[in-house]
N, C-alpha and C positions, 0 to 999 in steps of 0.2 A: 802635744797640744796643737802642733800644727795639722797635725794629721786630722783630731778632732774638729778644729776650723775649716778645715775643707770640705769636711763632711755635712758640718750644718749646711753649709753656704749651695753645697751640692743639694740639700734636702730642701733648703730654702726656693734653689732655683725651682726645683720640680713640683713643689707647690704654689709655685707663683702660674708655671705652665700650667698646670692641673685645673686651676682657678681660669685663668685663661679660656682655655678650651672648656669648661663647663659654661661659661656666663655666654659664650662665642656658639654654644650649641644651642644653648635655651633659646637665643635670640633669632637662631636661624629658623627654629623649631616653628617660634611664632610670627616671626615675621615673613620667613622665605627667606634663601640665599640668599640670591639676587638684592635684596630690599637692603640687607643689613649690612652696613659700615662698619669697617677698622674702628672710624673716631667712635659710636656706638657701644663699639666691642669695647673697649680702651673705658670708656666711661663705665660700663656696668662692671670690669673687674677691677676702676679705679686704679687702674695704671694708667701709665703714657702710651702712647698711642706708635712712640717707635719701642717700647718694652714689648707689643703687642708683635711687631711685623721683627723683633730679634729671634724671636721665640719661633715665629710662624712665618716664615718671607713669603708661602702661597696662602692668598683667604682658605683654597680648597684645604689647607691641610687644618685648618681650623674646626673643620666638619668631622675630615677622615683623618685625626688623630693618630688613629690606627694603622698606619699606611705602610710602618715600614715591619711592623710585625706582619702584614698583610702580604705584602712584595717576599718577603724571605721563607713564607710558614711551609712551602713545598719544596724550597730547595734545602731548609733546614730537615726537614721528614725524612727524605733520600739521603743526607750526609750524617744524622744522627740513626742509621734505622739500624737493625739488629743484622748480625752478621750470618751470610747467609739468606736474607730477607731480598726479596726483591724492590727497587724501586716503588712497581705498582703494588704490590702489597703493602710495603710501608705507609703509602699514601692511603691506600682504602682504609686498613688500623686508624690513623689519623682523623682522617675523616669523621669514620665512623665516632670517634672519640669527643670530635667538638660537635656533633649533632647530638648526641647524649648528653654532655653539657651545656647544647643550647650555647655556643660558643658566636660573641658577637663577629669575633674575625670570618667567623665560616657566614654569615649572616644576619644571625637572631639579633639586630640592634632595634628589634619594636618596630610598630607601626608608623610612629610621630617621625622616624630617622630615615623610615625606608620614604617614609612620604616626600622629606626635606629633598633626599635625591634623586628621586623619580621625578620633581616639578621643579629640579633646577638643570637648564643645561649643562653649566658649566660641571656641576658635581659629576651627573652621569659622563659628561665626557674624560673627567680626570679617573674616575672609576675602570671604565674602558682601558684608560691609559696603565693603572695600577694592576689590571688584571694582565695587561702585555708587560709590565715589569715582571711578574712574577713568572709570567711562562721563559722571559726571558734566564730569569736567573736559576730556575728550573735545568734551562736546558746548559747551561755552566756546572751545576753540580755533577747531571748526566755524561757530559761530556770525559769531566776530571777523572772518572773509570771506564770511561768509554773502551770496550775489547780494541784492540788495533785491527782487527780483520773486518770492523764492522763501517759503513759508508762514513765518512766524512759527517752525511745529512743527518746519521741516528739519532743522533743526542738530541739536535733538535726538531725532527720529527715525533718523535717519542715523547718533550715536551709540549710540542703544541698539539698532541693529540690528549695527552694527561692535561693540560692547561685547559682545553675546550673542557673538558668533563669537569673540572672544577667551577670554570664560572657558568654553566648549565646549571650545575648544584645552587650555586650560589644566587643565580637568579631567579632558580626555583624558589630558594627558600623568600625570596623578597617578593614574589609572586603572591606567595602562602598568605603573607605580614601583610600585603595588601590588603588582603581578601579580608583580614580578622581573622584571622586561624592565631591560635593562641598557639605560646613556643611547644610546649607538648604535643600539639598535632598535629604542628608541622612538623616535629622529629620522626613523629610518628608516621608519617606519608613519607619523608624524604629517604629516610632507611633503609628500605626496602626499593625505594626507585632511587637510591646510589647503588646499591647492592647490584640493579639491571645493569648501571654505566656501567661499574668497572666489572662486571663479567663480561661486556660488551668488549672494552677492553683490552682481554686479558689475551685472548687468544692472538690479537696481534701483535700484541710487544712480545711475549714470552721468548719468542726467537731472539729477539734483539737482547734480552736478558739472561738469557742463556740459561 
């Protein structure tokens, strides 16, 4: 029974976040970042207003929801990939995989979301920042098999070169969303110009991955 109680109380929480960040994005949607308040937020999902900053202690993560699947999705690729599989290979597969599904982490979050963070400072600058978490913890997973004969700087050289090629993709694809390019043709553009990066690439790490 107990086990049972912890579980709603668990579902419960995640549905109050979920509700949260829905009413928190609508409002950014039409209002603007910038424009829209906590007490605003708090009122439209009908909580308190510190139920609101429990859940979320940055406004920014109220927007980018997503952040920590976002921060992890490349070093999880590289520690999760097949054996045998290289780093950069693992990553292109991936890729390639949330472009095909139009995947909002890799991009595809619409028109109305890429707009909210294109016309708020603060978003794009926290964006910035989530994209250098992610190369950072890139270059951690790299490191954890890093060969011993190979420099000190490999691991993270090798991520901030894989890391640049991701948020090029990434910005491409918010490029697209700008434009009106519907998910379908931006997948369709972006596929074959990922396919350029990481052939671009390939020939430089291969050494490093032996």
């Amino acid at each position: 029974m107990g086990t049972e109680s912890m579980g709603l109380r668990e579902s419960k929480k995640q549905e109050t976040r979920q509700l949260i960040s829905d009413h928190a994005t609508r409002l950014f949607m039409e209002q603007g970042f910038e424009q829209t308040t906590i007490a605003e937020i708090a009122t439209a999902a009908r909580v308190a207003k510190k139920t609101v900053t429990n859940y979320f202690p940055r406004k920014e993560d109220l927007a980018l929801d997503h952040h920590e699947a976002f921060t992890a999705a490349l070093a999880h690729a590289v520690a999760g990939r097949a054996e045998g599989e290289s780093p950069l290979a693992a990553l292109r597969r991936e890729f390639a995989a949330a472009v095909e599904t139009c995947d909002p982490v890799a991009g595809f979050a619409g028109p109305e979301f890429a707009r909210m963070i294109a016309e708020s400072p603060t978003l794009s600058a926290r964006l910035r920042e989530l994209h250098d978490l992610r190369e950072e913890a890139l270059a951690v997973a790299l490191a954890a098999e890093s060969p011993a004969q190979d420099p000190a700087v490999a691991p993270r050289a090798a991520a901030a070169l894989l890391g640049a090629a991701h948020r090029l993709l990434f910005q491409r694809i918010q490029e697209l969303t700008l434009a009106g390019e519907p998910n379908a043709r931006i997948a369709a553009v972006v596929a074959p110009e990922a396919t350029y990066v990481f052939d671009l690439l390939e020939a430089g790490l291969s050494a490093g991955e032996g």
